[in-house]
C-alpha positions as CSV (number, residue, x, y, z in Angstrom):
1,X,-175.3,113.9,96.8
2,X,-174.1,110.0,97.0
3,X,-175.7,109.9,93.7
4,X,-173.4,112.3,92.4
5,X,-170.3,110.6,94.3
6,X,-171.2,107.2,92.7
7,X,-171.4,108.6,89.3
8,X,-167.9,110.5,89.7
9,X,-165.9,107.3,91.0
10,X,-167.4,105.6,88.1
11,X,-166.5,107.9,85.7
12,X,-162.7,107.8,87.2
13,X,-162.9,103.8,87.2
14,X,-163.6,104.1,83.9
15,X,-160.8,106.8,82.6
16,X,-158.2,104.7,85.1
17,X,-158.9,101.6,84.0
18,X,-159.1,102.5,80.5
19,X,-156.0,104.8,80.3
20,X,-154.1,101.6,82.4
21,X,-154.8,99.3,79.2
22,X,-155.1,101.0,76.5
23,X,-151.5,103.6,76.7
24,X,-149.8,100.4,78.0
25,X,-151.2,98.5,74.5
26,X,-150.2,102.1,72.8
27,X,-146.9,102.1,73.9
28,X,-146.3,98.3,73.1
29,X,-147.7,98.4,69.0
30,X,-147.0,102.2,68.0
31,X,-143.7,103.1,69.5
32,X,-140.5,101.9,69.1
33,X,-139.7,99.3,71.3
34,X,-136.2,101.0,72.6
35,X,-134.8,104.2,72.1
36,X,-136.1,107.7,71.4
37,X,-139.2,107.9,70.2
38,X,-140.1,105.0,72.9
39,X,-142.3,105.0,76.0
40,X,-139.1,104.0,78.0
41,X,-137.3,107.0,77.1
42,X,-140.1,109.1,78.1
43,X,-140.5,110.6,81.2
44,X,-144.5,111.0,81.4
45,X,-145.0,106.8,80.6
46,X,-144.6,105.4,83.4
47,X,-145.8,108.2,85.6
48,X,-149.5,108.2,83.4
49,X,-149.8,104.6,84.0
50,X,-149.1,104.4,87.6
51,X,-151.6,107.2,88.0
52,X,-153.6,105.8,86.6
53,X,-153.4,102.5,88.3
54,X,-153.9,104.2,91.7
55,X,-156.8,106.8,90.2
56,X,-158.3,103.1,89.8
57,X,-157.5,101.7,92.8
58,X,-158.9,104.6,95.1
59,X,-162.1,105.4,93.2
60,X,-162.8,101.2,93.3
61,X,-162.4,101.3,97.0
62,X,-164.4,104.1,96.9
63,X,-166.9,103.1,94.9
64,X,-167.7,100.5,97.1
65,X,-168.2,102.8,100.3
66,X,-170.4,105.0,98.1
67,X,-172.8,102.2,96.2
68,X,-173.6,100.6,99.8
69,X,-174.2,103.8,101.0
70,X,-176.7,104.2,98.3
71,X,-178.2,100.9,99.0
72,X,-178.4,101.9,102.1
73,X,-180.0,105.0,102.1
74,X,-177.4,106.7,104.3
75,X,-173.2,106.8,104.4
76,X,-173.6,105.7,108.6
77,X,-175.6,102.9,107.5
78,X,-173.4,102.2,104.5
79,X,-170.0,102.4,106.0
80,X,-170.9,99.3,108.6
81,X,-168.5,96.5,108.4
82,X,-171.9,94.0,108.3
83,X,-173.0,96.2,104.9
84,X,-169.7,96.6,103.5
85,X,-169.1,93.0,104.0
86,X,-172.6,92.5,102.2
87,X,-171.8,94.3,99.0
88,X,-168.5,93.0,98.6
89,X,-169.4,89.3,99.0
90,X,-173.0,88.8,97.4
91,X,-173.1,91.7,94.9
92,X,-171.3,91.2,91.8
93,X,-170.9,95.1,91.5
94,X,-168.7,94.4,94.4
95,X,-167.0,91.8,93.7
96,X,-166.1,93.1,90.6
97,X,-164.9,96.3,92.4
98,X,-162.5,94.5,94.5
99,X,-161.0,92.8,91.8
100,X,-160.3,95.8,89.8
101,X,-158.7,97.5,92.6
102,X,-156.4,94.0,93.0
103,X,-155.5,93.9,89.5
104,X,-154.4,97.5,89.5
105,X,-152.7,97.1,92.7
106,X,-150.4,94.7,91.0
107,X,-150.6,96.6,87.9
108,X,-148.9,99.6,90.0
109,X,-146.4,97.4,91.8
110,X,-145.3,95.7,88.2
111,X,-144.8,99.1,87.1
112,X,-142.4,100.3,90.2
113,X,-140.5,97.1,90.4
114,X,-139.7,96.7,86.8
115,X,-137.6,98.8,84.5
116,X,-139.5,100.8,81.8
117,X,-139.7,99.1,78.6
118,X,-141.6,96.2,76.6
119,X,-142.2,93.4,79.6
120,X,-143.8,96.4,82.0
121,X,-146.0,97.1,79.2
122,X,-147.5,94.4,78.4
123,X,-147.9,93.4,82.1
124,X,-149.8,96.9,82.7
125,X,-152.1,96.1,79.5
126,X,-152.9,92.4,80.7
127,X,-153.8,93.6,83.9
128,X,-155.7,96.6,82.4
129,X,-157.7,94.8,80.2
130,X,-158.8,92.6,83.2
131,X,-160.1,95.1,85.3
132,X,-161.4,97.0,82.2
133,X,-163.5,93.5,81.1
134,X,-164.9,93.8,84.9
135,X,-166.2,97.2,84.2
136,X,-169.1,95.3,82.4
137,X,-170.7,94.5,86.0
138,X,-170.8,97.5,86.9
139,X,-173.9,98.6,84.2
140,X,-176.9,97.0,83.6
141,X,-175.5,94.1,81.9
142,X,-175.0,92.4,85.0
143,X,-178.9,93.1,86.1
144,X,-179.8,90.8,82.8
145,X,-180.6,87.5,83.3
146,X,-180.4,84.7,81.6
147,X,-179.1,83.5,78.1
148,X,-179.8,87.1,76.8
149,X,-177.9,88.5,80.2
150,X,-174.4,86.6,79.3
151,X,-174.6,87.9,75.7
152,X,-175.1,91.4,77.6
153,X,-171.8,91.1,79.5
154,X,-169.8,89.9,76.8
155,X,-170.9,92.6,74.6
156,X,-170.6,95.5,77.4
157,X,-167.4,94.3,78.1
158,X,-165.8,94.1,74.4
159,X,-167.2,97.6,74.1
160,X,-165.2,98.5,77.2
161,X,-161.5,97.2,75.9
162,X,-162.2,98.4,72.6
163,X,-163.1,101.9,73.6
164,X,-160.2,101.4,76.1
165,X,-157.8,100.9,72.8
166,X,-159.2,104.1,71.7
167,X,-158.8,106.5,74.6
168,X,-155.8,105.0,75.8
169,X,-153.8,106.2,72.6
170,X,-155.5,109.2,72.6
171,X,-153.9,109.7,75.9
172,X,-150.6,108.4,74.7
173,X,-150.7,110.5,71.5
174,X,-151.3,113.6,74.3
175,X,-148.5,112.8,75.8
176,X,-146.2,112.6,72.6
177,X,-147.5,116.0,71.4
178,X,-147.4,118.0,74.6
179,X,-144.2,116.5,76.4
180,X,-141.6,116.3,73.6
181,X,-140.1,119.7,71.4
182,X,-142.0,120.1,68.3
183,X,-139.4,120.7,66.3
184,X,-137.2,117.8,67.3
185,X,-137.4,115.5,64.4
186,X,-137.0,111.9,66.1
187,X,-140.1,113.2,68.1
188,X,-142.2,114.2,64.7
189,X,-141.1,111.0,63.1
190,X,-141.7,108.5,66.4
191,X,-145.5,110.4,66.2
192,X,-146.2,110.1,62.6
193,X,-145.0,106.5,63.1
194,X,-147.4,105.7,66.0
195,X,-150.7,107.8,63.6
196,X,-150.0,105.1,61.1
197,X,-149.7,102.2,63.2
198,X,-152.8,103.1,65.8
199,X,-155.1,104.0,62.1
200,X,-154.8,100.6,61.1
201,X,-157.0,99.0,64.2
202,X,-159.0,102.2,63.7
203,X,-161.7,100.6,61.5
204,X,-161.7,97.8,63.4
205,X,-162.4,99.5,67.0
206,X,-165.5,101.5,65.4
207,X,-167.1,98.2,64.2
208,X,-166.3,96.7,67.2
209,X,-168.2,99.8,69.2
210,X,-170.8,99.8,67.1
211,X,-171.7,96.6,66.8
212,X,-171.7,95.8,70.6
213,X,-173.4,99.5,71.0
214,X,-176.4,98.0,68.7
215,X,-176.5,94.6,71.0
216,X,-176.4,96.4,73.8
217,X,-179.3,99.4,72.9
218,X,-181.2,96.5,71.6
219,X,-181.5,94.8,74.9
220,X,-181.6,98.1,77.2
221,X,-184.1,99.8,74.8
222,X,-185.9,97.5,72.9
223,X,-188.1,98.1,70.2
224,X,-191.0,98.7,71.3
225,X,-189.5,101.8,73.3
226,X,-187.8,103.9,70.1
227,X,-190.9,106.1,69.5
228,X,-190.3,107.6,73.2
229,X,-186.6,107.1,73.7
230,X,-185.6,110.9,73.0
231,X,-188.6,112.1,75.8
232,X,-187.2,109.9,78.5
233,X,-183.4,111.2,80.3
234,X,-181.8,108.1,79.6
235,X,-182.5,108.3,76.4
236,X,-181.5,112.1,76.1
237,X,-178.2,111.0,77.3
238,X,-177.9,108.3,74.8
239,X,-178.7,110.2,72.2
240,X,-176.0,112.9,73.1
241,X,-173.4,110.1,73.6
242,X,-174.1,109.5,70.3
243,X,-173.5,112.6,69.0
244,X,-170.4,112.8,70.6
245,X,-169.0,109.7,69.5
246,X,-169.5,111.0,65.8
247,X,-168.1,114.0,66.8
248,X,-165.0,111.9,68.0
249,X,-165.2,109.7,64.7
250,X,-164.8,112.9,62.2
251,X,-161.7,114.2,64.5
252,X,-160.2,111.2,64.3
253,X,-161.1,111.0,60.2
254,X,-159.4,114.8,59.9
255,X,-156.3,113.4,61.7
256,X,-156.2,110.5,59.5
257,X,-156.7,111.9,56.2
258,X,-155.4,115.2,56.7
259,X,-153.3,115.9,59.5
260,X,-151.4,112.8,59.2
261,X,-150.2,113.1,55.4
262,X,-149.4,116.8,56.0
263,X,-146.9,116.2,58.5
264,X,-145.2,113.2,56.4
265,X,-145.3,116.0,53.8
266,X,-143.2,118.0,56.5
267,X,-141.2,115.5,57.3
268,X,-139.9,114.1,53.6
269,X,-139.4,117.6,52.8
270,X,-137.5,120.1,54.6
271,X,-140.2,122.6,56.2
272,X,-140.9,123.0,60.1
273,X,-143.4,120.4,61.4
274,X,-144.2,123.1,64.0
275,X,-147.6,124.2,62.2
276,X,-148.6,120.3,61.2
277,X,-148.0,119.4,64.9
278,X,-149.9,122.3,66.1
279,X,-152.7,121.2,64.3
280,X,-152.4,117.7,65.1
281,X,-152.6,118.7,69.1
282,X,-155.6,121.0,68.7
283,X,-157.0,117.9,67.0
284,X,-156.2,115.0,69.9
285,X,-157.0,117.3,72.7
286,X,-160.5,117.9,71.3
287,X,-160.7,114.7,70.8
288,X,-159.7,113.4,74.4
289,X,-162.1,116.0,75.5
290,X,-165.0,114.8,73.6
291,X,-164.3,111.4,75.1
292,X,-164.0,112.0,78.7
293,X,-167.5,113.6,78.0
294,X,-168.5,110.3,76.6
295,X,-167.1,108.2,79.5
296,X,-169.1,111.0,81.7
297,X,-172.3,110.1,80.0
298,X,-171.9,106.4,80.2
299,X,-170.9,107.0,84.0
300,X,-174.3,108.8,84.6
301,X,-176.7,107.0,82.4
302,X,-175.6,103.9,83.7
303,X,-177.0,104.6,87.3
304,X,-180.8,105.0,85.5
305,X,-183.3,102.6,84.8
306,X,-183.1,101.8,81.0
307,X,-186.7,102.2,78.7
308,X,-186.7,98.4,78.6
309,X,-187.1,97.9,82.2
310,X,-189.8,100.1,83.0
């Protein structure tokens, strides 16, 4: 059961903290800065980022509660001041915790203070990307020591902002499709706008993932542990992760190479976009699906011993 609890909050640290970045970066580089079309004429911005700023802040606090209760072996023994107190100030999984949930404290406040546009933006990313880079200590790149243990946590941490980049505007792209009429052309253009700008860091982000996936299997797994990887749970898991995240890669190749140019077709011509777009959300809800499952997986695989350790 606390097993179970501490992989949940994990999985909603990760979704809060990644949604707080990366649609804050989303709204900055593929919308307009002002006007329609732009994250500060749309009603859902602000209200995803805030939520998501708190969904961080609460499962943080949480998380902390539930990881000493772990250590503990019981939620009585857990929730004492003396254990609390333990985790948070000689644990760098807590640590790390409390500093997420302070950065998206002040990521929520900048949001309610300020007025909807460029400046809130790139406040909510900066902060965002600082609690996302913390996610890194709370997987087993913080358990490495040494030399190889600092490469660990930069790697496990680039991984983290640039699959934050990812699902962020996946969650931004959600919103455009799903909030705004289809067939209101300053919509369809702001959108096919934002496909081309977000496909150009695509290539980018996968080599980014991929590389610091490799660094980071290659300390976690090892070698010497391939032959039995697919036999063990973790490595069942990793596997499927895997799977999904090429599942995710030929979505988002269909939306580049074929849902994209046929609504610029629409749009130069003088058809409805109404079947292009329908497509196109099909497409991005799929593919947001496929990486909540993702984000799931890391969430749960992270709480077990990797092959290299045992």
């Amino acid at each position: 059961m606390l097993e179970s609890a501490v992989v949940a909050l994990r999985l909603c640290q990760y979704a809060g903290a990644m949604v707080l970045m990366g649609s804050s970066l989303f709204f900055v580089y593929a919308l307009p800065s002002s006007g329609y079309g732009s994250a500060a004429q749309a009603w859902w911005a602000r209200p995803l980022l805030i939520g998501a700023g708190l969904l961080l802040v609460v499962a943080a606090v949480l998380g902390i509660g539930a990881q000493s209760s772990v250590l503990a072996g019981s939620v009585s023994e857990g929730l004492k001041p003396e254990t609390l107190t333990a985790v948070v100030s000689s644990m760098d999984l807590g640590k790390a915790a409390v500093a997420r949930a302070a950065v998206a404290i002040l990521a929520v406040i900048g949001l309610m203070a300020l007025k909807p546009g460029r400046l809130a933006w790139i406040i909510s990313a900066v902060l965002g990307a600082i609690a996302t880079a913390t996610l890194a200590w709370m997987g087993h790149g913080a358990a490495t020591e040494g030399q190889l243990g600092r490469l660990h946590l930069a790697s496990d941490a680039l991984h983290a902002l640039a699959a934050a980049i990812w699902i962020g505007a996946l969650a931004g792209f959600f919103g455009l499709l799903a909030a705004s009429p289809p067939s209101n052309p300053a919509t369809s253009q702001a959108l096919h706008r934002a496909l081309h700008r977000f496909s150009g860091s695509g290539s980018v982000l996968v080599a980014v993932l991929v590389l610091t996936g490799l660094v980071n299997s290659w300390i976690l797994v090892g070698i010497d542990h391939l032959s039995g990887l697919w036999t063990a749970p973790y490595g069942q898991l990793l596997s499927l992760k895997l799977a999904l995240f090429v599942a995710m890669l030929g979505l988002a190749a269909v939306n580049r190479f074929r849902h994209t140019p046929a609504l610029g077709r629409v749009l130069v011509g003088a058809g409805s976009p109404d079947r292009a777009l329908r497509a196109l959300r099909r497409s991005v809800a799929l593919e947001a699906a496929l990486g909540l499952a993702v984000l799931a997986l890391v969430a749960s695989f992270g709480t077990m011993p990797p092959p290299a350790a045992m």
